[in-house]
ZAMARGU-4260 file (C-alpha; in steps of 0.2 Angstrom, whole numbers, plus 5000, padded with zeros to 4 digits):
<rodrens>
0) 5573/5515/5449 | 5575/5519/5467 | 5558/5520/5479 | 5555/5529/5493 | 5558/5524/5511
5) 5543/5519/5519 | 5542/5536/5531 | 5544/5546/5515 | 5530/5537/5506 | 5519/5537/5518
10) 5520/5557/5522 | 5519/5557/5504 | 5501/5548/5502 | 5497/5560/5517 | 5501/5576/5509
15) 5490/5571/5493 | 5476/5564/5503 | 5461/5577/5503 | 5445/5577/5515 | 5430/5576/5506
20) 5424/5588/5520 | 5435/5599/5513 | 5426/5598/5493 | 5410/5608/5499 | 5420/5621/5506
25) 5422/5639/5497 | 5412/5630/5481 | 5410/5641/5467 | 5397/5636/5454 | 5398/5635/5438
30) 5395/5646/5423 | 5381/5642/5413 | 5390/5638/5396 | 5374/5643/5388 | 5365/5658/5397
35) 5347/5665/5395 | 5345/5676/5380 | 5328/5683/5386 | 5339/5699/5390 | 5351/5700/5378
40) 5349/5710/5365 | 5351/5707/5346 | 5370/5709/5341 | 5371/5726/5332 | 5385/5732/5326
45) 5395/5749/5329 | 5398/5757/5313 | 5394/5773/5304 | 5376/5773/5297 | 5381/5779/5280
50) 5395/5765/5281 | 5394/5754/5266 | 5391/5739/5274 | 5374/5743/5279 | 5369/5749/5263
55) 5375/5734/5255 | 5367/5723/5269 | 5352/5734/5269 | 5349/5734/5247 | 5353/5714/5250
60) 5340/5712/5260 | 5327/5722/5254 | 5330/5715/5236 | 5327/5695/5244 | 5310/5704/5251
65) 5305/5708/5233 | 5312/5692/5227 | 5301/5681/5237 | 5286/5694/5233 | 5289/5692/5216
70) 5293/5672/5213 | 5276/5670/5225 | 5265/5680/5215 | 5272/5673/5199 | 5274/5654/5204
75) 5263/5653/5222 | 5269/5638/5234 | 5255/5641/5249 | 5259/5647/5263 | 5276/5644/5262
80) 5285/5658/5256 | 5272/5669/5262 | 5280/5666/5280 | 5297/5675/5272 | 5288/5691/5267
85) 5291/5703/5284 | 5307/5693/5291 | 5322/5700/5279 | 5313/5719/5286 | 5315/5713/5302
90) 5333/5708/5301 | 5337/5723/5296 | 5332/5732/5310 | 5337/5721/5323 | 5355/5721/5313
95) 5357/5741/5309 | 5341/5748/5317 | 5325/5757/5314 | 5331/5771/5299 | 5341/5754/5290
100) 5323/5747/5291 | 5313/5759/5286 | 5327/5763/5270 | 5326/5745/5266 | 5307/5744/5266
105) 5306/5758/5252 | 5321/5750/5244 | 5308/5735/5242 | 5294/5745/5237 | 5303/5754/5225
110) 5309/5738/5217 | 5292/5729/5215 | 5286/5746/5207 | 5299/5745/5193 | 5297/5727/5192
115) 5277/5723/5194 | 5268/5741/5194 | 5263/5752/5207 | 5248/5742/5212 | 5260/5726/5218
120) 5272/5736/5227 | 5258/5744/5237 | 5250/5727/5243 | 5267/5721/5248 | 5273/5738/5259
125) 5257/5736/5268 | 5254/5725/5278 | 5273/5715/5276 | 5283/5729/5271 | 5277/5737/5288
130) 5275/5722/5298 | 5295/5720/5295 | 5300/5736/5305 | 5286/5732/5316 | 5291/5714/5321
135) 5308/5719/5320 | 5304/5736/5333 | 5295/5723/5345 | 5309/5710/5345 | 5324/5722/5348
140) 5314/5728/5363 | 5312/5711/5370 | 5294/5711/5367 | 5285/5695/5373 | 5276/5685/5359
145) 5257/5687/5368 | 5261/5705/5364 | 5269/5705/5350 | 5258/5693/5339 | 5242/5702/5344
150) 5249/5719/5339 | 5254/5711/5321 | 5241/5702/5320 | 5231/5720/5319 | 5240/5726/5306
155) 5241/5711/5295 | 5221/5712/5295 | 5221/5731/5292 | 5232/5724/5278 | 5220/5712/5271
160) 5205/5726/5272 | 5216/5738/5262 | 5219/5729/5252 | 5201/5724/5247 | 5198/5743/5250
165) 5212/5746/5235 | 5207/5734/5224 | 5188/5740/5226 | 5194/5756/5219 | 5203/5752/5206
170) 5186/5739/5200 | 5173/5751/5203 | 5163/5739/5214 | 5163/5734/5234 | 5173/5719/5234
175) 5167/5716/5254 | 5150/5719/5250 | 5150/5708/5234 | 5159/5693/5243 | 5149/5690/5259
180) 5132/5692/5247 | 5139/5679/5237 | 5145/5670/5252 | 5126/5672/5258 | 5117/5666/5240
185) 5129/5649/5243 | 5124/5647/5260 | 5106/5649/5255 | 5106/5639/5242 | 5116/5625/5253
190) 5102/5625/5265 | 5086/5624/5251 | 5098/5606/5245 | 5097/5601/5263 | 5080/5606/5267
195) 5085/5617/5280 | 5073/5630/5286 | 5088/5644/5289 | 5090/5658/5283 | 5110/5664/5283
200) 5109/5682/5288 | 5124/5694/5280 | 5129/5700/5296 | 5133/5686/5304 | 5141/5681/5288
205) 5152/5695/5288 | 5158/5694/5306 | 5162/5677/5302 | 5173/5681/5288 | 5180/5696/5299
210) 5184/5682/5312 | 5192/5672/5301 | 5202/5685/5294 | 5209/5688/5313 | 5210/5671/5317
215) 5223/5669/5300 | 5230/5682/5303 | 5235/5674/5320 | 5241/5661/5316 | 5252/5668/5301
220) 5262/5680/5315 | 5263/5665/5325 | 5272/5653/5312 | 5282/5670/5308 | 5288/5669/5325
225) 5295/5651/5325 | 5302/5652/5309 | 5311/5668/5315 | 5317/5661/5333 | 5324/5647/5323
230) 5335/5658/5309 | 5337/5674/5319 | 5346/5665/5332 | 5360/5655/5322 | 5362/5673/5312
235) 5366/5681/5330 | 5352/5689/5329 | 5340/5679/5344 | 5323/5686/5347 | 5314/5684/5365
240) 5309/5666/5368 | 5293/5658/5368 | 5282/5653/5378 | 5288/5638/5388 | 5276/5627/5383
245) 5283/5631/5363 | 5299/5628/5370 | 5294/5609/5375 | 5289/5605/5358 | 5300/5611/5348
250) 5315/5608/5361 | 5326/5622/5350 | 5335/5628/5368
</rodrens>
């Protein structure tokens, strides 16, 4: 192998040689590989409404809502699949929008009729039925979670009156009224075991269920948040990020 004269190699090693003055110059960043997706928007596909994919997605969907309704009543595990009841609504409307959504939450309310009577169906349309398009309404728009939670959080606890309201009707009797005096009999009777010279008052005893209602409530949109950050975004399907400080904890971006 032949080498190179020594003038040649040298104006070789020249040639290559680069100023390190020279790297700073005309820099151009780099792309994020994973950008923000506080502003994008759900991933919805262009299609015709009356395609058959969204029926078919839509039917699916609505059908798992009733499913989970149904194995809960049936076999309850807790909270657990309680945190499922709104989310297959809301993917619907962030994957085909709000008339999708709204088709699929009859779709589950006609289902639950047929297969646990009226009364069911009813309970589950409102408040998680409604919910479902709301949440899903709210997170299309980008919708922060200190808005969003609150605003859900005032229909699941119109939710849990109506329901008491609907159940009160079909017993003849004030189911409010019956369980905060009954509440208050305890109480009192607590207190005589105790010695206690109180005297539980109904009305604080009511607002005290009424907060509790709120304060469950609260907390109920909130897990339906994470566990829908977590799903919605390996479905293509992100919602608006947390809160920073949830983003710490959980370290999901």
């Amino acid at each position: 192998m032949t080498e190179l004269p020594d003038d040649d190699r040298n104006q070789a090693v020249g040639e290559t040689s680069i100023d390190s003055s020279d790297l700073d110059e005309d820099w151009i960043p780099d792309v994020d590989p994973a950008p923000d997706l506080e502003e994008q928007r759900p991933v919805r596909r262009r299609v015709d409404p009356d395609s058959p994919i969204v029926m078919v997605e839509t039917a699916f969907l609505a059908s798992a809502a009733s499913l989970v309704w149904l194995v809960n009543t049936y076999f309850p595990m807790g909270p657990f699949l309680q945190i499922f009841f709104p989310i297959p609504i809301a993917l619907i409307y962030l994957r085909w929008g709000s008339r999708a959504a709204w088709m699929g939450c009859a779709i589950a309310g006609l289902l639950l009729s047929v297969l646990m009577a009226p009364v069911r169906s009813i309970q589950y349309v409102i408040p998680y039925g409604f919910m479902g398009v709301l949440l899903g309404a709210l997170w299309y728009r980008r919708v922060k979670w200190f808005v969003s939670i609150p605003l859900g959080t005032l229909l699941g606890v119109f939710g849990a009156f109506f329901r008491v309201w609907l159940v009160s009707i079909l017993l003849g009797d004030d189911l409010w009224q019956y369980g905060t005096t009954q509440v208050t009999n305890f109480l009192d009777w607590i207190f005589s075991l105790l010695g206690l010279l109180i005297q539980p008052s109904l009305e604080l005893v009511q607002l005290f269920v009424f907060l509790s209602i709120i304060a469950v409530n609260t907390v109920y949109l909130f897990v339906v948040h994470l566990v829908a950050w977590f799903l919605f975004d390996r479905l293509n399907n992100p919602i608006p990020r947390p809160p920073q400080w949830v983003q710490v904890i959980f370290d999901n971006d």
